[in-house]
C-alpha positions as CSV (number, residue, x, y, z in Angstrom):
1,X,24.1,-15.2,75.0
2,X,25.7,-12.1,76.4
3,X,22.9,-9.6,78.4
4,X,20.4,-12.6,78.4
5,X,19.5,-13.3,82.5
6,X,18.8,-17.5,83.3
7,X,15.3,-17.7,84.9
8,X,15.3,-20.5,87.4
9,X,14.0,-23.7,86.3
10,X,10.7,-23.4,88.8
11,X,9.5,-19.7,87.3
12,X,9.8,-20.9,83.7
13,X,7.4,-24.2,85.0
14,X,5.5,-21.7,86.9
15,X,4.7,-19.7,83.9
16,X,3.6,-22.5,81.7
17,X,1.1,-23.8,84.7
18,X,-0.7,-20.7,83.9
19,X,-0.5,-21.0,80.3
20,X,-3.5,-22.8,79.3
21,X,-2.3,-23.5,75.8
22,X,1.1,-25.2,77.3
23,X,0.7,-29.5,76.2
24,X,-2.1,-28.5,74.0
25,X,-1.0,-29.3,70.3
26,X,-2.1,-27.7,67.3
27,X,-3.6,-30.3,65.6
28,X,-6.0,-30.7,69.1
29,X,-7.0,-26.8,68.7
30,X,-8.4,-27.2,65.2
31,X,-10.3,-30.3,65.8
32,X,-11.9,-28.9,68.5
33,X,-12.7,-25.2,67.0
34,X,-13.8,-27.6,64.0
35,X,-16.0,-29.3,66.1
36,X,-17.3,-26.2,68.2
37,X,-17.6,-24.0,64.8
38,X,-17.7,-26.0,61.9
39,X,-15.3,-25.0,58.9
40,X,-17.9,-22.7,57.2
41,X,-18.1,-20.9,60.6
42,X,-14.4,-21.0,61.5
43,X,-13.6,-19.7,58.2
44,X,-15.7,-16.4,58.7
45,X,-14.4,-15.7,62.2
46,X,-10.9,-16.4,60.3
47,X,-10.7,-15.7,56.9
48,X,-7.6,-17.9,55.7
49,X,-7.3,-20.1,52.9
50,X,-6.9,-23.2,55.1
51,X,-10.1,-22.6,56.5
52,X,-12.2,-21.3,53.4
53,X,-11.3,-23.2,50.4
54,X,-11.4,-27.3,50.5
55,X,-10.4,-27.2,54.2
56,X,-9.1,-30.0,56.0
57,X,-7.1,-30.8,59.6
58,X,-4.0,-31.4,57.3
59,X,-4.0,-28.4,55.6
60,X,-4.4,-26.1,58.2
61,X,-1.4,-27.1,59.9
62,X,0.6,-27.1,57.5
63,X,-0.2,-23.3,56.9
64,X,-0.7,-22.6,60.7
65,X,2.9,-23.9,61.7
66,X,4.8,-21.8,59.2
67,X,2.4,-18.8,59.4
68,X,2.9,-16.6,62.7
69,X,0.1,-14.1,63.0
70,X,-2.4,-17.2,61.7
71,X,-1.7,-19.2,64.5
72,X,-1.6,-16.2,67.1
73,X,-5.5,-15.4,65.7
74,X,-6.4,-19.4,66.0
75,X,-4.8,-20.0,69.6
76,X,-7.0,-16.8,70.6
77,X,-10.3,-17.7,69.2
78,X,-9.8,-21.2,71.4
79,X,-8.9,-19.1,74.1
80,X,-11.8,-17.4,73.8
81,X,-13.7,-20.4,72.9
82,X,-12.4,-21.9,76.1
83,X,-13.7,-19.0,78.2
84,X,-17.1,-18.9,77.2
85,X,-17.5,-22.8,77.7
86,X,-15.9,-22.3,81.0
87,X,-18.4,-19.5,81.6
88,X,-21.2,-21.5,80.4
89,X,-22.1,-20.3,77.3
């Protein structure tokens, strides 16, 4: 791991304290977008497969795990969905 600088231990636990994603598993994001969106709804804000055609909890994370840029659009539609709860909307 030549060039690579060690962070000490407390900055990496620093950083996940304000990573409001850190603990929360996948499976706990969809069933909550699910719940706040409903499939039809969660499939127009994302249009994938998992989330259009015969969608289910199981399905989606299979497809979520191994796909990247899917997972990076779900994480920030809770995100977001996170900040407009918080904000009251």
């Amino acid at each position: 791991m030549a060039g690579r600088k060690s962070r000490p231990l407390q900055a990496m636990s620093h950083d996940q304290a304000n990573n409001p994603l850190h603990g929360v598993k996948l499976e706990t994001i969809i069933l909550e977008l699910v719940e706040h969106y409903g499939w039809e709804e969660l499939g127009r804000e994302i249009e994938i497969r998992c989330f259009t055609h015969d969608p289910s909890v199981s399905s989606s994370l299979k497809f979520l795990r191994r796909t990247p840029w899917a997972r990076e659009r779900v994480e920030s539609l809770y995100l977001y969905m996170l900040r407009r709860r918080a904000a009251g909307h």
